[in-house]
N, C-alpha and C positions, 0 to 999 in steps of 0.2 A: 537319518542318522546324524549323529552329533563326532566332532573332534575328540581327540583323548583333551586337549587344552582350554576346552569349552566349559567355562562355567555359569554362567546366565541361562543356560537354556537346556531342557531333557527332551528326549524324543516324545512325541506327542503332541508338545507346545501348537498351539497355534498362534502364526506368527506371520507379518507384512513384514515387506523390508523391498529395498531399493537396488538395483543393481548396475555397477557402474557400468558405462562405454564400453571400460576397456575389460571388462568381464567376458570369458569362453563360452559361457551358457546364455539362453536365451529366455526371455521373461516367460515367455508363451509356452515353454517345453513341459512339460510334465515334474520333473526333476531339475534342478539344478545345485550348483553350488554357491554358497555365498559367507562373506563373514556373519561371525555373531554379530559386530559393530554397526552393522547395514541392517538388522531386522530388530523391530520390537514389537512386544505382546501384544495378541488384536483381543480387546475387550470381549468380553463373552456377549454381550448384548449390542454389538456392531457386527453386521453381514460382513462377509466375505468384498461382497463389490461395495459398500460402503466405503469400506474400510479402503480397501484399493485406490478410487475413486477421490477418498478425502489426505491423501498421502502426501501426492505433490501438494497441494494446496496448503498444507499444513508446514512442510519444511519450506514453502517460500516464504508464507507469514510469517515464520519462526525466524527465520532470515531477516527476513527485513526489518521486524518490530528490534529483534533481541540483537543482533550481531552488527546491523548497519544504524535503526535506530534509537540503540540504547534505551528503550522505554523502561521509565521506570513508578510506581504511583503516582498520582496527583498531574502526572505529563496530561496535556492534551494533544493527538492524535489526528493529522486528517487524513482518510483514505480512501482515491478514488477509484470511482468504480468501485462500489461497497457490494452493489449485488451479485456480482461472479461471484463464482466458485473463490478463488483467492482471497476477493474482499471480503467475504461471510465469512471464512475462517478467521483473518486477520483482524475484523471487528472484534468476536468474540472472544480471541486470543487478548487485546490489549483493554478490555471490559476485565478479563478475568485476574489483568495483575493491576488493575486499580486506575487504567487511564479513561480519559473524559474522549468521548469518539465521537468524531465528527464527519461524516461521509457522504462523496456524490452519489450523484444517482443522473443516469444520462437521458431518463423519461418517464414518462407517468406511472409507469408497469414497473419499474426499478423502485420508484420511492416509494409505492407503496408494499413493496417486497417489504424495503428495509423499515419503514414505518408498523411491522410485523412482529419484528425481531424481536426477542427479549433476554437481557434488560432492553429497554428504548435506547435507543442511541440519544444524545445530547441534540445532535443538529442531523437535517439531513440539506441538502442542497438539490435542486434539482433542477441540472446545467440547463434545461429545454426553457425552461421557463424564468431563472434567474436573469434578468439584465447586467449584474454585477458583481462576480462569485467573489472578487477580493472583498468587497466591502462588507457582505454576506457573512465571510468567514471572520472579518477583525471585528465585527458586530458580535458574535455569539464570542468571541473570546476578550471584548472589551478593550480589544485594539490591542492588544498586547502579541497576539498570533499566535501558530499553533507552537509547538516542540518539535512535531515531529510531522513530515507530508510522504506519503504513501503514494507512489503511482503505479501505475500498471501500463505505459505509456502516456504521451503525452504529444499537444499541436503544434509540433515545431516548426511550423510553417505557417500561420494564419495569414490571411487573405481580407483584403477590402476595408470595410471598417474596419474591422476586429484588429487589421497590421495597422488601424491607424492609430487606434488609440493604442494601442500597445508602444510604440514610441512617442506618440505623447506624455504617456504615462511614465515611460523612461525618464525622458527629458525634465519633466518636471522635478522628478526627484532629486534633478541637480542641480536646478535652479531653483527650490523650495517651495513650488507651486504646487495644487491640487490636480488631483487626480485627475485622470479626463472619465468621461461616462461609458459603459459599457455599450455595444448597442450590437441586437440581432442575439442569436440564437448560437448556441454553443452545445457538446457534445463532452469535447476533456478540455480541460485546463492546461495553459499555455505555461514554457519556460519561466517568465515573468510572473502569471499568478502565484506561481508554487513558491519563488523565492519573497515575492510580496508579502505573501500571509504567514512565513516562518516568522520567528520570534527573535528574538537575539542568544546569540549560542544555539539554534535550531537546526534540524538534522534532516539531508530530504535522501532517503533512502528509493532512487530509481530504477526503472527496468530498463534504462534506455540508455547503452552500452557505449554507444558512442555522442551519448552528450556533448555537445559544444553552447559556448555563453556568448552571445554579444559582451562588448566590451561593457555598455552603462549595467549588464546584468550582473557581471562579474564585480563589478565595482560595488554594487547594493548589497549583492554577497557577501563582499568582504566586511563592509560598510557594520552591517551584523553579526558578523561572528561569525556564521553560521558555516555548516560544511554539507558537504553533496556526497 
């Protein structure tokens, strides 16, 4: 049944849609009620659990490309963790409005997921095996860095070498010195990579809610423009 107020949609429609928290009905019931605002058309040539299935994944990409970071053509994009569920949307999503994508992959079985795709993606990275993901990423964009960094978490906490070049790498930056060398094997990308390879005026749209910055990161941040 439809509203007398309803006009986007006739009985029959088939139709996905999202239902708040604070919603009386339950997703699982047979029946429920929901706004028009909260559902839209499911394709005729998308299954039911497709369709389902690809929902959240689609309004978190849509989030984070469009609303957090302003993608717009000609941007170049990096987003990790490409082969989830979230990062295949979010690839294809910022492919389709004209951006250059750039994406990890955290092992052999991931890059060649994404190495699958089409179109191809620009870059893929594959954290197991790269020694150096900043250098990696300001190499494929010419040092210039990306516009925009996608995460889906991130290692905010790195241990051993990895914490050690990681304030070395800090440091340098404020004393105009080079980078320090990667070394050992990695999974996501640290605090530090993500604001590294942004651009100036670059945007890093995160899932990680209670972010906190070291002081020299904060400062590199600002250093660029750039915003979180």
């Amino acid at each position: 049944e439809v509203g007398q107020e309803v006009t986007s949609l006739q009985v029959g429609d088939s139709v996905i849609g999202l239902l708040s928290l604070s919603s009386s009905c339950s997703g699982c019931a047979e029946e429920c009620e929901v706004s028009e605002l909260a559902v839209v058309p499911k394709p005729e040539s998308v299954s039911y659990i497709v369709a389902a299935g690809s929902l959240q994944p689609g309004v978190w990409a849509y989030t984070a490309l469009h609303y957090l970071g302003h993608i717009t053509s000609g941007d170049t994009v990096l987003i990790c963790d490409g082969a989830t569920a979230n990062g295949t949307v979010a690839i294809q999503l910022a492919q389709l409005w004209g951006a250059k994508v750039i994406a990890t992959a955290a092992n052999h079985d991931e890059a060649e997921y994404l190495e699958k795709m089409k179109p191809p993606l620009s870059c893929i990275i594959n954290l197991s095996k790269t020694r150096n993901f900043v250098e990696s990423c300001l190499a494929e964009t010419g040092g210039l860095g990306v516009d925009c960094v996608v995460d889906q978490g991130i290692d905010l906490f790195p241990s051993g070498e990895r914490y050690s070049e990681i304030v070395l790498t800090a440091l340098s930056h404020e004393v105009g010195g080079g980078a320090a060398a990667a070394t050992g094997e990695r999974r996501r990308i640290t605090k530090h990579d993500a604001i590294s390879v942004l651009a100036v005026g670059g945007r890093w749209a995160t899932s990680m809610s209670q972010l906190q910055l070291d002081p020299p990161d904060s400062q590199f941040l600002s250093m660029k423009g750039a915003s979180i």
